[in-house]
N, C-alpha and C positions, 0 to 999 in steps of 0.2 A: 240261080247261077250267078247272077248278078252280084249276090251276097257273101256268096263264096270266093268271087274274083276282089274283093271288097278287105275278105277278112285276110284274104292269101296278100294283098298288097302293103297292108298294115303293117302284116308282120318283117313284111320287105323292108320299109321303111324305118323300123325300130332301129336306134343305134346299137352295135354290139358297147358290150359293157363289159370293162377288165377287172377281171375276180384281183383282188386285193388280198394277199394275207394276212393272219392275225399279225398284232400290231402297225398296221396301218401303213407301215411301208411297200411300196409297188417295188415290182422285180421285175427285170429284163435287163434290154438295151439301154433304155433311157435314163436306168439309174446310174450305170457307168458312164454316161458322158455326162454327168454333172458337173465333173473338175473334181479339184482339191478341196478337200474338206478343209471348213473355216477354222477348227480347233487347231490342223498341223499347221496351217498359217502363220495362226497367231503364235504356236509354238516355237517354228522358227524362225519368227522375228525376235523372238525373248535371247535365242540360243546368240543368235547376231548381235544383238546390242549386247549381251554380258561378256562376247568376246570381243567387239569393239572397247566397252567400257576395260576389261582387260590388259588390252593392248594398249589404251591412254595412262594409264597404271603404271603398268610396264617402263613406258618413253619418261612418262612425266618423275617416276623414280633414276632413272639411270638420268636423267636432266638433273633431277638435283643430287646425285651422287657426285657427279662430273661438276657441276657448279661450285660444290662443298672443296673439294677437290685441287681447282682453281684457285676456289678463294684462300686455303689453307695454303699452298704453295707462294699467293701472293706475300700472305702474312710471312711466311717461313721468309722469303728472300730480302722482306724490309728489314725482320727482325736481325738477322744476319747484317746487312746492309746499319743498322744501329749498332752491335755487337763491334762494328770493326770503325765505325766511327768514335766508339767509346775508347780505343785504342789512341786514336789521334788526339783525346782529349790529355788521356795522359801522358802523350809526346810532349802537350805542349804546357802542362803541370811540372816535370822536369827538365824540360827548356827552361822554365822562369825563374824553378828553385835551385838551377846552376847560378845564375847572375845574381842571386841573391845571397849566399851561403857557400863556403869551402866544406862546411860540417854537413854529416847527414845524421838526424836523430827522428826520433819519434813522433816528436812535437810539431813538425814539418806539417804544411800541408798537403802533401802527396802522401803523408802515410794516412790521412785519414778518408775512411770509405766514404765512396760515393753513396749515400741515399736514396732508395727508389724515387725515382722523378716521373712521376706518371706523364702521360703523354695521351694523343687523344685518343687511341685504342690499345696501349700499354701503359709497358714501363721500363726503366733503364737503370742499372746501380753497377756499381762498380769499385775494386778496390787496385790500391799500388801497395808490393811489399817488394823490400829491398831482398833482392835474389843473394848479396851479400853480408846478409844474417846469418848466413847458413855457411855451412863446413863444405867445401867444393869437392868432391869424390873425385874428380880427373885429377886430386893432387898425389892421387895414389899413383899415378902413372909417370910422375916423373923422378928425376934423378937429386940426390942433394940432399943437406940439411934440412931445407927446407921441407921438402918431403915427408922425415923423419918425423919432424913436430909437428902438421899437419894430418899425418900416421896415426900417431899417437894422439889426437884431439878426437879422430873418428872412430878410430878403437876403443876409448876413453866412453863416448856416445852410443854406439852399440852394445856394450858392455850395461850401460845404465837403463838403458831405452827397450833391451831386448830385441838386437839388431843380429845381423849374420857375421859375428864376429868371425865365425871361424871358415867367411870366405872370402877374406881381406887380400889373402893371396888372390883368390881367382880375380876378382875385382880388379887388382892394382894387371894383371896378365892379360882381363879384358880389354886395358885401357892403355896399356903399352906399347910400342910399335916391334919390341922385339918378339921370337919367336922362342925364347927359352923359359921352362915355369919355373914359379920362384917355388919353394920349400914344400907348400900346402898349394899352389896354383892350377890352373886350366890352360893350355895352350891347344891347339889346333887337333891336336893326336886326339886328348879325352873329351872333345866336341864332336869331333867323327866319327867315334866309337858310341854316340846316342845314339837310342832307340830310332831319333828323329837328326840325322846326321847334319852337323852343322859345322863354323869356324870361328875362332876367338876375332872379335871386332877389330883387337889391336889400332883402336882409337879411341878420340876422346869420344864421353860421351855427350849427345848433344841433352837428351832430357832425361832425369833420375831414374824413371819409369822402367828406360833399357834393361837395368839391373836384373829386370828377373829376369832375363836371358844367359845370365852368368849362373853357372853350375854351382850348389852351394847356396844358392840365395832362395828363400824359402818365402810365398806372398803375403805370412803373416809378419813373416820379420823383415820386411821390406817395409810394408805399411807401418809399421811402427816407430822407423827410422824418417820416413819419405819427407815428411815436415820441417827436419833440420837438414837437410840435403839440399845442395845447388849441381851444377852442371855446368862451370863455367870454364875459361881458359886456363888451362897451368901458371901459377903465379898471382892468381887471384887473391886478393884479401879477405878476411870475414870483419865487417865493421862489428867493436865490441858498442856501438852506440843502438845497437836495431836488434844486435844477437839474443834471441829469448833467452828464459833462464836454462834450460836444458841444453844449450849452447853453451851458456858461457860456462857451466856444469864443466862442460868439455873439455872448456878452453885453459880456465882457474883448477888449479890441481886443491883437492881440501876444501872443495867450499861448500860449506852445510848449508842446510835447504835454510837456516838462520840468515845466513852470509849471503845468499842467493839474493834473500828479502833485500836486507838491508842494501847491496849494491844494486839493486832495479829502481828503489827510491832516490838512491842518490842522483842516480843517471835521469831520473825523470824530473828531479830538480834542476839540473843545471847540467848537461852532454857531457861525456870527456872531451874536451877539449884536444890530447895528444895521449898517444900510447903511454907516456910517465905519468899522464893525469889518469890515468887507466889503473897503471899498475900503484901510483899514489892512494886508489882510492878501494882497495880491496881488503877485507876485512881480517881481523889478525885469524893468522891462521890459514892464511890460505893466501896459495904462491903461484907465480909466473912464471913457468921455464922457460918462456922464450916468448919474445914479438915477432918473431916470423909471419907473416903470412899475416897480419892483423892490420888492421887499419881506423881509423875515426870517420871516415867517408865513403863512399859508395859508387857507381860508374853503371852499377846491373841493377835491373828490377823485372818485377815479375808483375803482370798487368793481367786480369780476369775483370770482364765485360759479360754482363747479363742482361738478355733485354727481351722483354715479351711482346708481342704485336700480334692482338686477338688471340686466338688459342695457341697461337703457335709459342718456343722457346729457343733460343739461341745463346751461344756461348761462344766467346774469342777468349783465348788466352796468347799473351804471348811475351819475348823475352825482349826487352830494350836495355841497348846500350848508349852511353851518355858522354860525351867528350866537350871539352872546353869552346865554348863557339860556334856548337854545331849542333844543329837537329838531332834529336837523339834517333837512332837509325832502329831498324825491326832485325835483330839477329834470325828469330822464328817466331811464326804464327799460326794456332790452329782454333778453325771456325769449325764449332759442332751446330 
């Protein structure tokens, strides 16, 4: 009995033992409260840093968008800021070359270009051309002999040059203060009757460019003329000392592209002096009809300023007038 209470206790005493299945992992309760498996862990730590890392990407790109940005703008506003200093250079280039000269020619130092002058993150160049080289278009607008000849110098010009001769009317109707058309002209009725209804200026105009707003004027025959063209007051002169050869083409009735030569060298020897020293020195064959409107001197120029600062590029143009004793003043300026 003994040995049987003995064998019965044994087996009391034996630990129970948990059947395991194949592969060696236990099942029940205790596998679920382990936690979170190490692999998702570490997986979304990886997903976190690469959208952190993302996000620094992100900031640190629009930082230097916005810096680029900045700094471009800075550049733009110096370069600008030089472009219209370059201006006051040549106020005071033709402030000196008053006190010094009655004549305006070639040989002057305001007609020679400014040279890029590098600086320490550009550079600046710049040119003076005498705005009275050129044939003045507002002289179509006024009344007179004087008109006529001046008429007939641009007529003359567009004819050679492949200009819009045949919208000399509308031109002279844009520029007139009356309201009646002259023969071939444009006044207020066939501007309102465009597609895009509008009105004759019936004023001067201020820059050449306007032109193609005149009915008739076409932008390839505009640009082909634009070069010998001013915009100045009624009664302006064209100095025959600065006028190129397609000017003075214009101006000299008969003068072969021979005669053109030979009076550009005479002039770059030694200025005309006077309209008689003018017409004294034109070669046989080719005549004057008239000194209207002509001059040996000058009072208008035309001033372009270019100046680079880091990437950026800038551009002043504008129009100076010149009088005896006085700063030469800004008629118009435009900064691109």
């Amino acid at each position: 009995m003994s040995e049987h209470l003995d064998t019965h206790s044994r087996r009391r005493a034996a630990p129970r033992r948990e059947l395991v299945p194949l592969g060696g992992q236990r099942s029940g309760v205790s596998r679920k409260r382990g936690g979170t498996p190490k692999g998702a862990a570490v997986v979304l730590a990886m997903l976190l840093a690469a959208l952190a890392a993302a996000i620094a990407a992100t900031v640190f790109a629009d930082q230097q968008r916005w810096s680029r940005t900045v700094e471009n703008r800075r550049d733009q506003v110096q370069a600008q800021a030089l472009a219209m200093a370059g201006v006051q250079w040549a106020r005071q280039i033709l402030y000196d070359d008053l006190k010094r000269s009655t004549l305006d020619h070639l040989g002057e130092p305001w007609a020679m270009s400014l040279p890029p002058i590098p600086l320490e993150n550009g550079e600046i160049r710049g040119t003076i051309a005498d705005a009275q080289g050129r044939l003045n278009i507002n002289a179509l607008g006024g009344p007179g002999t004087q008109t006529t000849a001046e008429r007939t110098r641009i007529e003359r010009l567009f004819a050679q040059r492949g200009g819009p001769v045949a919208a000399i009317d509308a031109i002279a109707d844009w520029i007139d203060a009356d309201l009646s058309p002259r023969p071939n002209g444009a006044e207020d009725a066939r501007y309102a009757a465009l597609p895009a209804p509008g009105l004759a200026a019936n004023a001067l105009i201020i820059r050449v460019a306007e032109l193609a707003q005149v009915i008739g004027v076409s932008a390839p025959a505009l640009e082909r003329v634009v070069p010998f063209l001013s915009a100045l007051p009624m009664g302006t002169p064209t100095n025959v000392n600065t006028a190129p050869p397609e000017v003075l083409a214009a101006i000299v009735e008969s003068l072969s592209s021979d005669g053109q030569a030979a009076l550009i060298s005479r002039r770059a020897q030694r200025p005309f002096a006077t309209l008689a020293d003018f017409r004294s020195s034109l070669p046989q064959g080719a005549t004057l009809a008239s000194e209207e409107s002509l001059s040996v001197k000058s009072d208008n120029f035309y001033v372009t300023i270019e100046a680079r600062e880091g990437r950026t590029f800038a551009r002043a143009r504008a129009l100076l007038h010149r009088s005896t004793g006085q700063w030469p003043t800004v008629v118009w300026q435009v900064v691109e």
